[in-house]
TILUM-52660 format. One record per residue (C-alpha): x, y, z; residue in one letter. Coordinates in steps of 0.001 Angstrom, whole numbers, plus 524288, in hexadecimal, padded with zeros to 5 digits. Layout:
<pts>
XYZa ...
</pts>
This chain:
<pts>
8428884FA97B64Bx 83C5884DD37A8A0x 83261844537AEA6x 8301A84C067BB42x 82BB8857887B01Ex 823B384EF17A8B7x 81BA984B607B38Ax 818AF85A4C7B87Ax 8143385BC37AA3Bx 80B7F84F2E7A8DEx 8052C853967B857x 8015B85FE97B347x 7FB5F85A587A703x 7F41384FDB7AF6Ax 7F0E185A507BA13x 7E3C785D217B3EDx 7DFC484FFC7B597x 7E47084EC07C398x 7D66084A387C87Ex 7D6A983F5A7C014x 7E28583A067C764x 7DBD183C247D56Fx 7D16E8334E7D0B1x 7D82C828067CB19x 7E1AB825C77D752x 7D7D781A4C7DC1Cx 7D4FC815337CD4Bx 7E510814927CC69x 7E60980C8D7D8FAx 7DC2C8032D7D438x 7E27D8003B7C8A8x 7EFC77FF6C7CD3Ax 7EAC97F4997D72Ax 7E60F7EEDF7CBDCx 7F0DB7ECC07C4C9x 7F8597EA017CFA4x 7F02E7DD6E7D076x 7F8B07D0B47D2BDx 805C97D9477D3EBx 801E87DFEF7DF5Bx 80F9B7E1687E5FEx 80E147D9EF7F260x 816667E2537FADEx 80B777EBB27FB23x 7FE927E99580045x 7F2447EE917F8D3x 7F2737FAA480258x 7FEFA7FC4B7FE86x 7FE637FACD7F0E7x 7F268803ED7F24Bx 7FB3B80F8D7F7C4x 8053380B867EF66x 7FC1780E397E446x 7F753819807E93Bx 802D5821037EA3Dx 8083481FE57DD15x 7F968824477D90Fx 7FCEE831087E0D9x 80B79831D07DC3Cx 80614830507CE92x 7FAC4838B87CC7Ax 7F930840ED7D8F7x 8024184C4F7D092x 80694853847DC31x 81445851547D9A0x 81E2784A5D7CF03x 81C1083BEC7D563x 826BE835EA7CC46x 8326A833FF7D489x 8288782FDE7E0CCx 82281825577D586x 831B5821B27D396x 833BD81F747E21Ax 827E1818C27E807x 82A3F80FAC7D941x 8388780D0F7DCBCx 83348809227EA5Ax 82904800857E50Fx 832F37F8807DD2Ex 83B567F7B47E9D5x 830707F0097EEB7x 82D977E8CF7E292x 81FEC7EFBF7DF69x 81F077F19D7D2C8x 814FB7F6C17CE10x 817CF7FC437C22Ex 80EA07F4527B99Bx 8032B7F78F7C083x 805A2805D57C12Ax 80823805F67B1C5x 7F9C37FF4B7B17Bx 7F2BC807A47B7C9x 7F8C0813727B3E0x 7F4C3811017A72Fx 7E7B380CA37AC0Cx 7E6A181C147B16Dx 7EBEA821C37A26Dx 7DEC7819DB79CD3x 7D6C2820C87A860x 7DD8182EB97A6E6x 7DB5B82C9C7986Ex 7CE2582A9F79B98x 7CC8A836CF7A404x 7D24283E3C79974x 7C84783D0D78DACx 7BC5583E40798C5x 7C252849D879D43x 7C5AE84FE178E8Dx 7D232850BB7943Cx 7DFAA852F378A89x 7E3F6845EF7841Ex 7F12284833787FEx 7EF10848077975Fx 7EF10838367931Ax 7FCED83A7A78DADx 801458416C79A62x 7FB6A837747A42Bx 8029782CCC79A06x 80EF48330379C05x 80CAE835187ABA5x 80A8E825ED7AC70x 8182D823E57A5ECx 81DCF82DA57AD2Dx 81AB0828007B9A5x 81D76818657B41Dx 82A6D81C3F7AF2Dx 82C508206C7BEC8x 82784814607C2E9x 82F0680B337B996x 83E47814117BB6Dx 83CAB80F827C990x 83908801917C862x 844B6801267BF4Ex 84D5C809A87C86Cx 84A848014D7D35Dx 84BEB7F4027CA1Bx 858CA7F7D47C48Ex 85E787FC3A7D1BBx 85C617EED37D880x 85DC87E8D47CB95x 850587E3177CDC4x 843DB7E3B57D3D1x 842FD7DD707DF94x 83C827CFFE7DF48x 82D537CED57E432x 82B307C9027EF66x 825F57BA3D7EDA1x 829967B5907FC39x 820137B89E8000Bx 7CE5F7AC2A84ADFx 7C8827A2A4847A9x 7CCC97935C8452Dx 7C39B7908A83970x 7C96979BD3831E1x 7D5D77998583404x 7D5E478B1583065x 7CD1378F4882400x 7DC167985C82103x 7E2E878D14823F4x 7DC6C7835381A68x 7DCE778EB9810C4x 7EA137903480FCEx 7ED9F7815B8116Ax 7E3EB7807380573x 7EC0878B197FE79x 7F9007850180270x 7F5D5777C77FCDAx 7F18477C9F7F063x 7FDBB785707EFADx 7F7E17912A7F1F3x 802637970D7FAE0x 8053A7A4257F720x 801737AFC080033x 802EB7BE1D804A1x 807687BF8B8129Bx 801FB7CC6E8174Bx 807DF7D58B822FFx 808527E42C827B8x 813E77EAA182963x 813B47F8D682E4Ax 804447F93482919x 80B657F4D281BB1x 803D97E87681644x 810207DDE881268x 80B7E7D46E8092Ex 8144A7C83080746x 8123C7BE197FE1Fx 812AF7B1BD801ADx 8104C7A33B8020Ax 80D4379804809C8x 817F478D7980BC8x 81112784028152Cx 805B1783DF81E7Bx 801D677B9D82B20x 7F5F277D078349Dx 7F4E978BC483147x 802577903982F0Cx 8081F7937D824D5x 815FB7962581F43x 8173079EE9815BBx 822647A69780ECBx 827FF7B30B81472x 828737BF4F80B6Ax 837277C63580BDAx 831967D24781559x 832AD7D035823ABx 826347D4B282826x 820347C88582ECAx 822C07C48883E00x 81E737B872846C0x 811557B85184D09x 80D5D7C3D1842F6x 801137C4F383C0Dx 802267C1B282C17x 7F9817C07A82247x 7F6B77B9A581698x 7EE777B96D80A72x 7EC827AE177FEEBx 7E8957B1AE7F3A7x 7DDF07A77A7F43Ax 7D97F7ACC480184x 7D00A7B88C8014Ex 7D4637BD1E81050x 7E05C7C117815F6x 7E5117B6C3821FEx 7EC367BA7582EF6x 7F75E7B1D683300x 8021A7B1DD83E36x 80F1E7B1018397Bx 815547A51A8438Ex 822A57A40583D86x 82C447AB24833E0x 835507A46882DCCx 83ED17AE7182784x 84ACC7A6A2822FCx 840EC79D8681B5Dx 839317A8D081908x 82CC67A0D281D85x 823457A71382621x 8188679D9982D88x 809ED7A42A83178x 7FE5679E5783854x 7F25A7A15E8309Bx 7E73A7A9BA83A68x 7DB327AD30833BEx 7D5237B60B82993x 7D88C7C4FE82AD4x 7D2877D1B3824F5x 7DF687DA9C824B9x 7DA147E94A82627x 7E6EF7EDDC81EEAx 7E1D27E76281246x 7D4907EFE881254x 7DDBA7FC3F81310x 7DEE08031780650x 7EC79807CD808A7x 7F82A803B980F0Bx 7FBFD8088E81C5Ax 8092280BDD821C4x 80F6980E3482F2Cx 81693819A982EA0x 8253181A0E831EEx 82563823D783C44x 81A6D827B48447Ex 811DF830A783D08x 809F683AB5843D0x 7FB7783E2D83F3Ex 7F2C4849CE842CEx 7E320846298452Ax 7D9DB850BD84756x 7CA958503184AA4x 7C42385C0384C8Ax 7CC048630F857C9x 7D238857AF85B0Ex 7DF64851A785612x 7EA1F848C485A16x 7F662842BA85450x 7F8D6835AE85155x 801FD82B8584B19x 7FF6A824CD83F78x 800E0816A183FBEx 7FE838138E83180x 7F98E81CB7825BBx 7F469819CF81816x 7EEAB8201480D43x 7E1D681DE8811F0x 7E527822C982179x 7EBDD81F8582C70x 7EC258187783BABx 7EF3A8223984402x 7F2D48207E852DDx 7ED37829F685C28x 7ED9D82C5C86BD8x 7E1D9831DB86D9Cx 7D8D182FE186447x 7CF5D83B1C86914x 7C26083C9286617x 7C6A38348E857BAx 7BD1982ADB8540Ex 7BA4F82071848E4x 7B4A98296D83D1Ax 7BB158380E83F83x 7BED083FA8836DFx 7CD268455C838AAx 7D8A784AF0832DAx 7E3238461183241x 7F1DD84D558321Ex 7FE01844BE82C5Fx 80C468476D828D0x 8132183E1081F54x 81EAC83FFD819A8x 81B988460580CCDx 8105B84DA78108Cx 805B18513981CBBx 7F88A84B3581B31x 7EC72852A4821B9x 7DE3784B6881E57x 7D2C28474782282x 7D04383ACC829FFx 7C6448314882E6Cx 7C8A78286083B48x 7C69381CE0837EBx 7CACA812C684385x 7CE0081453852B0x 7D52780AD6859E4x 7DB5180BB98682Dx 7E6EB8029586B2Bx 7EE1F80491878ADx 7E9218149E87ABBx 7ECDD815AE86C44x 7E31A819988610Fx 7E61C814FC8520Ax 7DD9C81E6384A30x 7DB238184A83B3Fx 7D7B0825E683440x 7D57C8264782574x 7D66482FA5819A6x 7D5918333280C99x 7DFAA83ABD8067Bx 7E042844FB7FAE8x 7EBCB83F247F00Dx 7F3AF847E47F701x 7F4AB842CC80562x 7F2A6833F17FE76x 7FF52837667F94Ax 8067683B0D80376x 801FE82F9A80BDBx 80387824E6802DBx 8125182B8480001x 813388279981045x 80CB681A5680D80x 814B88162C80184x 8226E81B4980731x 81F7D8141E8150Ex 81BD0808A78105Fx 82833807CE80780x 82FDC809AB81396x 828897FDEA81A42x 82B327F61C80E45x 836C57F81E80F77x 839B77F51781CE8x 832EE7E7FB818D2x 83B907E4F480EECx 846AF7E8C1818ACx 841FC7E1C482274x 
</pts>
């Protein structure tokens, strides 16, 4: 109780300076992929990590509500997945004090606004920290990270790559996958290789069948490479591929992560006089892929809105139509947005919370 008071007293003390913290929200995410760097967890892809980032921005410093015990949870989750991230956060919270700091002598503002923000960063670390130990000292440890990992000329110029890389004992890799939309990186490495296939260590999730699409990056290999899985070997925990061809994966442009949702999920679109329901296939912070019947007079570059109902709140906004494809009568609509703090929250809340479920199923699995 003492802490939930102490934050309603340092909000309204930061309150004036609310439009400070509206603005920084992409400076913070820049910086906290910074410092990520090399301990990027690799769990998460860099869409994930990118919502991941972006909701504890809006927990943090959105001040519509006392975020602590949500900060405890989704922190006591993260350390059930061995993410920690605690290090990084400490960074570049202290990389936003020097800014705020800053903003507070150009502004004339009072001195001790820089005391209050001080105390609002331990506040919230003290949060973070209580659950990485609650979590810690209930399974008497963290859990261990997870070290298990078209045409012929340029497919022989892979080959020769990676026999040159295997030779010189270059063998680790990330195998890459999609599970429910989720990106599933694995690390990896290379334990022999004959006329273009390649056995390679399995990772402890079971997310990888026969005659499958997988694929893998080196870190001495600018472009991501498509190969077939042609055996699993799960007792030995081996896993053999045949290596395809060079591939540009769309879901590494996206900025954000996107999710399936559990149960079908309904969505209002409206143009004009016209409107239609539909069923959302996947949805991220950035929009969503939307299955329609009838696509009526809809075309590539409209202007809709859009009508959604998530779980902890409705979202009504303004889209653009970005894609149209028919497949078999049906039409997959790609609409996106761009969301006030508010609705960002409440989406990314979906985004987070689903894709702990899937991780978990993973893990399960």
């Amino acid at each position: 109780m003492e802490s939930q008071r102490e934050f309603r007293d340092i909000v309204e003390r930061l309150f004036p300076d609310r439009e400070f913290f509206v603005r920084y929200k992409q400076k913070f995410q820049e910086v906290f992929s910074n410092n990520i760097g090399r301990d990027e967890p690799k769990l998460l892809s860099a869409q994930g990590m990118n919502t991941l980032i972006d909701k504890l921005y809006l927990l943090m410093f959105s001040f519509n509500r006392n975020p602590l015990r949500e900060i405890g949870e989704l922190s006591y989750q993260l350390a059930s997945y061995d993410i920690d991230l605690r290090t990084a956060l400490s960074k570049t919270l202290l990389e936003m004090l020097k800014d705020y700091t800053d903003h507070v002598i150009n502004t004339h503002a009072s001195h001790k606004s820089v005391k209050v923000f001080l105390s609002l960063i331990e506040l919230y670390m003290s949060e973070v920290e209580g659950a990485y130990t609650k979590y810690a000292n209930e399974l008497g440890k963290i859990t261990e990270r997870r070290e298990k990992p078209k045409v012929e000329g340029e497919r022989g110029l892979i080959i020769e790559f990676f026999e040159n890389q295997f030779n010189r004992k270059n063998r680790s890799i990330e195998l890459i996958t999609f599970y429910k939309e989720v990106p599933v990186v694995c690390r990896s490495r290379i334990l022999d290789m004959e006329e273009g296939l390649l056995t390679v260590k399995l990772c402890d999730l079971k997310v990888f069948n026969i005659d499958e699409e997988v694929y893998i990056k080196h870190p001495n290999l600018p472009k991501t490479v498509a190969a077939v899985i042609r055996d699993i070997d799960n007792r030995n925990e081996v896993m053999e591929v045949e290596l395809i061809g060079f591939v540009d994966l769309p879901q590494e442009r996206r900025g954000y992560v996107r999710v399936t949702p559990r149960e079908p999920m309904k969505v209002r679109l409206r143009k004009g006089s016209w409107e239609t329901l539909g069923i959302v296939g996947d949805i991220s912070v950035g929009g969503v892929g939307v299955y329609l019947k009838d696509k009526g007079e809809l075309v590539s570059g409209d202007t809709i809105d859009l009508y959604l109902k998530l779980p902890k709140g409705d979202i009504e906004t303004r889209a653009t139509v970005r894609h149209i494809e028919e497949r078999e009568g049906v039409f997959r609509v790609g609409i996106s947005y761009e969301l006030d703090l508010k609705k960002e929250d409440i989406i990314s809340d979906y985004i987070m919370e689903r894709q702990f479920e899937i991780l978990k199923e993973l893990k399960g699995s």
